[in-house]
GULOPA-787750 format. One record per residue: x, y, z of N, C-alpha, C in turn; residue in one letter; residue number from 1. Coordinates in pm, 1 decimal. Each point is the difference from the previous one (the first is absolute). Layout:
TILO/X/Y/Z/X/Y/Z/X/Y/Z/A/NUM
...
REM end
This chain:
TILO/14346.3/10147.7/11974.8/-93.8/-56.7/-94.5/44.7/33.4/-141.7/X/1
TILO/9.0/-98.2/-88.5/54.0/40.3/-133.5/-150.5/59.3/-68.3/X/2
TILO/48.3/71.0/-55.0/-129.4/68.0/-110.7/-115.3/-87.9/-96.1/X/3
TILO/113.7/-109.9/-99.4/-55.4/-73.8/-30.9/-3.3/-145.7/14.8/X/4
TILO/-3.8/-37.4/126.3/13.4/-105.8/24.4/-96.3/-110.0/-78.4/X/5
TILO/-93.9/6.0/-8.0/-121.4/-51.9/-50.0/33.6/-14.3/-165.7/X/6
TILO/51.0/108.2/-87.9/1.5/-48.7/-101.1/140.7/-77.2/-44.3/X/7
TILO/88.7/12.5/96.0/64.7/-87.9/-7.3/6.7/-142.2/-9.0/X/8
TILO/-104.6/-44.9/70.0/-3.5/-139.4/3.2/-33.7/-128.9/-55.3/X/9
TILO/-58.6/-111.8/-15.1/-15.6/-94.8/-124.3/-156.4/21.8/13.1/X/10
TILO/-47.8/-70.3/-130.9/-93.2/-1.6/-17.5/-115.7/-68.7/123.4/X/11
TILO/61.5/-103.9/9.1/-14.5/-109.8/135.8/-40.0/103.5/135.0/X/12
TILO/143.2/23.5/-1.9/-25.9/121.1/146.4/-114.1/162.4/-1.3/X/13
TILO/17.0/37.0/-142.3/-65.7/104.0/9.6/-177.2/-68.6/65.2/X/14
TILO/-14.9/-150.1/-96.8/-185.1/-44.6/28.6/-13.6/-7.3/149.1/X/15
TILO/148.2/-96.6/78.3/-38.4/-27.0/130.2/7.7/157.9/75.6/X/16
TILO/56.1/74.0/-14.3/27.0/141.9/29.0/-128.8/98.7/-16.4/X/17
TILO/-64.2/-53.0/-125.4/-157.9/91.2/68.0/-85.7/-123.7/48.6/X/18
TILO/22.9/-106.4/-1.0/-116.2/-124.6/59.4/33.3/64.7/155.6/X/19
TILO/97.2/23.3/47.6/-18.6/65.1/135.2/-10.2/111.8/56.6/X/20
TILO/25.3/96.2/-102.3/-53.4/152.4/-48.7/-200.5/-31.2/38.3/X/21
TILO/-11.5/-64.2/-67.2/-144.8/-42.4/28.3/-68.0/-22.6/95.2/X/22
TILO/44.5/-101.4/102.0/5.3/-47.9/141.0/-71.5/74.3/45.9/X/23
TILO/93.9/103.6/14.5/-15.7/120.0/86.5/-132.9/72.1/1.9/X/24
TILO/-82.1/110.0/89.9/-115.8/57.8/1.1/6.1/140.3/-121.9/X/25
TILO/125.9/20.7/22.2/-7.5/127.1/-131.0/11.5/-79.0/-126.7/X/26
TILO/87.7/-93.8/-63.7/3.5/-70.2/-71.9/-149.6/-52.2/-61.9/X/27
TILO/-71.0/-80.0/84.1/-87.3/-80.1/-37.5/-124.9/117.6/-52.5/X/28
TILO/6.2/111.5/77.2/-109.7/131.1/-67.2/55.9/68.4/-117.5/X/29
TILO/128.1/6.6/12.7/63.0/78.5/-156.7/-40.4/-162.2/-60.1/X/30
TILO/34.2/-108.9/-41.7/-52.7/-94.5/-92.9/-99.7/13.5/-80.8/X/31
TILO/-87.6/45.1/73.6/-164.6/80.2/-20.6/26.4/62.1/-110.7/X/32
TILO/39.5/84.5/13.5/23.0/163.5/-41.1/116.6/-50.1/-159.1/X/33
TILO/72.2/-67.2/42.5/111.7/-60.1/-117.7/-112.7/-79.7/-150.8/X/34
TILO/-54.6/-68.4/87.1/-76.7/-114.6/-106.8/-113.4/134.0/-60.1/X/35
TILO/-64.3/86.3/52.6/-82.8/95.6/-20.6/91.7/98.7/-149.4/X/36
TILO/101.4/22.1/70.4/124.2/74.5/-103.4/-6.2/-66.4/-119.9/X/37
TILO/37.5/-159.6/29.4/37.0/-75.5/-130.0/-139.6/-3.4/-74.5/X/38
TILO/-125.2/-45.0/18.2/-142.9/0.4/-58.1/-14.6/136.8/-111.6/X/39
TILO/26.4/107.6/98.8/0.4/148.4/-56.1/68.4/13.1/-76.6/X/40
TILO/126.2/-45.9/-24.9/85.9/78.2/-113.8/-35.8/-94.6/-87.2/X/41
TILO/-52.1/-157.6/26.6/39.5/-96.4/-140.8/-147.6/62.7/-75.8/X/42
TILO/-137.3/24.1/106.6/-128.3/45.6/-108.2/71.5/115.8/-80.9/X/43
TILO/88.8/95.0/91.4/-13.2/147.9/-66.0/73.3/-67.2/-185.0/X/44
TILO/101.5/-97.4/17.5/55.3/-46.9/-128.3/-83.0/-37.6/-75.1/X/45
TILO/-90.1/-86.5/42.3/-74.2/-78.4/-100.4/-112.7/100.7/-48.7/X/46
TILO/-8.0/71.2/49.7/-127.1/87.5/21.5/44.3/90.5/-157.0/X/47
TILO/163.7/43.0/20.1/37.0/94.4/-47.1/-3.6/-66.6/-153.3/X/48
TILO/70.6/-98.1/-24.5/41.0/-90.6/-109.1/-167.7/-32.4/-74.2/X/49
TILO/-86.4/-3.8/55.2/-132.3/-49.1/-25.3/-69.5/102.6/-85.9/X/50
TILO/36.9/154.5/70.1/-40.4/105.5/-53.4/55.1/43.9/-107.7/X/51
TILO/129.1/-34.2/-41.6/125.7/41.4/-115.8/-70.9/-88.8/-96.1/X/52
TILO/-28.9/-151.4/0.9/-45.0/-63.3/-100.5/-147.6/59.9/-52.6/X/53
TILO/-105.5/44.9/161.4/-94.9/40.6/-54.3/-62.3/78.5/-123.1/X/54
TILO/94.8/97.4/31.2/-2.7/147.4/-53.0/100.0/-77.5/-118.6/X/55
TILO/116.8/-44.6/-59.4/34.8/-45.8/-149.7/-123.1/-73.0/-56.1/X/56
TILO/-64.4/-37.6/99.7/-118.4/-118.7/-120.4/-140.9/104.9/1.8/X/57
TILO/-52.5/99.0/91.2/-90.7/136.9/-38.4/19.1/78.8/-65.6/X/58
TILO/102.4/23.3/-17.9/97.3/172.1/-34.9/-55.8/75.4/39.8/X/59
TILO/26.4/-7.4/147.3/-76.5/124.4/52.6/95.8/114.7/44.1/X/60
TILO/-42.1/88.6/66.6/114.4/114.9/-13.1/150.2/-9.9/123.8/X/61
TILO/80.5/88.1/16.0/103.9/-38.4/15.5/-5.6/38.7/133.3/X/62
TILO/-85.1/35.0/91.4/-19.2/2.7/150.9/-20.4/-120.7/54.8/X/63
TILO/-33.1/-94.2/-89.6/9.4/-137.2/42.6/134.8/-63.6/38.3/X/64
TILO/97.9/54.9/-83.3/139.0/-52.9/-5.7/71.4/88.1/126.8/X/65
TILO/-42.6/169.6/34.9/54.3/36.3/92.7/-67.0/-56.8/182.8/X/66
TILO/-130.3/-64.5/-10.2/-41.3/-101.0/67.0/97.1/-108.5/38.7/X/67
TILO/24.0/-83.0/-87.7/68.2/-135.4/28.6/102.8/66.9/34.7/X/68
TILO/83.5/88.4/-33.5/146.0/1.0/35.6/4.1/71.6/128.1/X/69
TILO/-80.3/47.3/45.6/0.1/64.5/166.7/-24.4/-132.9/87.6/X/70
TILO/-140.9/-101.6/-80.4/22.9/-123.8/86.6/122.8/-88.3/1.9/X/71
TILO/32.2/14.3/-121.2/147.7/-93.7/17.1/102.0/65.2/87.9/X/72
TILO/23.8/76.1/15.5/94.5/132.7/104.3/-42.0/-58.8/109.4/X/73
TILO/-134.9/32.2/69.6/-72.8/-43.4/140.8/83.1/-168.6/5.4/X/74
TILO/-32.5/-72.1/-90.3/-0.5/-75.3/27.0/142.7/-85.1/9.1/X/75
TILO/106.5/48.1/-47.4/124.0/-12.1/-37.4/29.0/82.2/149.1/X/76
TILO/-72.2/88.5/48.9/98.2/64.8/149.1/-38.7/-85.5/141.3/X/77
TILO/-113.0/-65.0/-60.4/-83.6/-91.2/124.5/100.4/-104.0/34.6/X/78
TILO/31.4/-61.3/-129.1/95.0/-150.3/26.0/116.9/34.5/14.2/X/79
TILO/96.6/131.2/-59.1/141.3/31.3/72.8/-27.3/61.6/124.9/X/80
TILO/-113.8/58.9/48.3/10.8/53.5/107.6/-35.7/-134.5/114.9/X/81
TILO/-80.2/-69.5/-42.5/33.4/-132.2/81.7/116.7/-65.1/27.9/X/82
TILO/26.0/-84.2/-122.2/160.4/2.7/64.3/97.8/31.9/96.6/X/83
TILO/-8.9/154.7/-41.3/121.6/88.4/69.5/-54.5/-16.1/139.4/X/84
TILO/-122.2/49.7/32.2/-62.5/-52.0/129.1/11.3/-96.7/86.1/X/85
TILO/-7.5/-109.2/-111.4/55.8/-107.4/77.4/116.8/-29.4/22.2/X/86
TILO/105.9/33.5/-112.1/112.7/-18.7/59.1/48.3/108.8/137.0/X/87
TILO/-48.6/122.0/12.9/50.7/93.6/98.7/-67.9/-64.2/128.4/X/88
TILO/-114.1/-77.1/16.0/-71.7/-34.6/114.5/100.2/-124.7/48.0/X/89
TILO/-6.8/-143.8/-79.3/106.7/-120.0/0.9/143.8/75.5/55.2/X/90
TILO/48.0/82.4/-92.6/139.6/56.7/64.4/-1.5/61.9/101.3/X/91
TILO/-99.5/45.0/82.2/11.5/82.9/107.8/-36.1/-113.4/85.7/X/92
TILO/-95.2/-111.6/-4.9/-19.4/-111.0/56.4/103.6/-92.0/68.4/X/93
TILO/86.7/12.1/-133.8/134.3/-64.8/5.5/100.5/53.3/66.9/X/94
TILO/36.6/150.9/30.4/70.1/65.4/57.1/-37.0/2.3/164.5/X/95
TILO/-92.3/-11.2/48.7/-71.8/5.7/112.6/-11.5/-152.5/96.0/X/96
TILO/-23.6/-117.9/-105.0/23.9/-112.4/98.4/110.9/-103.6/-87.9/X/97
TILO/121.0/17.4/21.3/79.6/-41.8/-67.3/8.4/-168.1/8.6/X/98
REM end
């Protein structure tokens, strides 16, 4: 099994490559859990960005700013940690039914 087989491949192949990643009974419950990931990190952004403008247009104090930037962190590890997830799940997918 090559290591990275999965990111090797075209764009084309990587979509059909989790469309059948999906199929599958583990697949179709991590999906769940993926779209849940993606929701979470994009509020934790907007959430974060919302609060940075807040606090410039209140002037309120600067625990506000160490606020947003822990959500932007959360939320910046949600969507690379998705990813990587998915690519290690697809590549092990891929290694297993060739």
């Amino acid at each position: 099994m090559e290591k990275n087989k999965y990111q090797k491949l075209t764009k084309e192949k990587k979509a059909q490559a989790r469309a059948r990643y999906y199929k599958t009974p583990a697949g179709s419950a991590n999906k769940i859990r993926f779209t849940r990931l993606l929701i979470c990190g994009i509020l934790c952004l907007v959430y974060s960005l919302f609060l940075v403008i807040w606090t410039l247009i209140k002037k309120e104090n600067f625990w506000n700013y160490i606020l947003a930037g822990t959500m932007f962190i959360f939320g910046l590890i949600f969507l690379v940690g998705r990813g990587k997830i998915i690519s290690r799940n697809v590549n092990n997918y891929l290694g297993k039914n060739k």
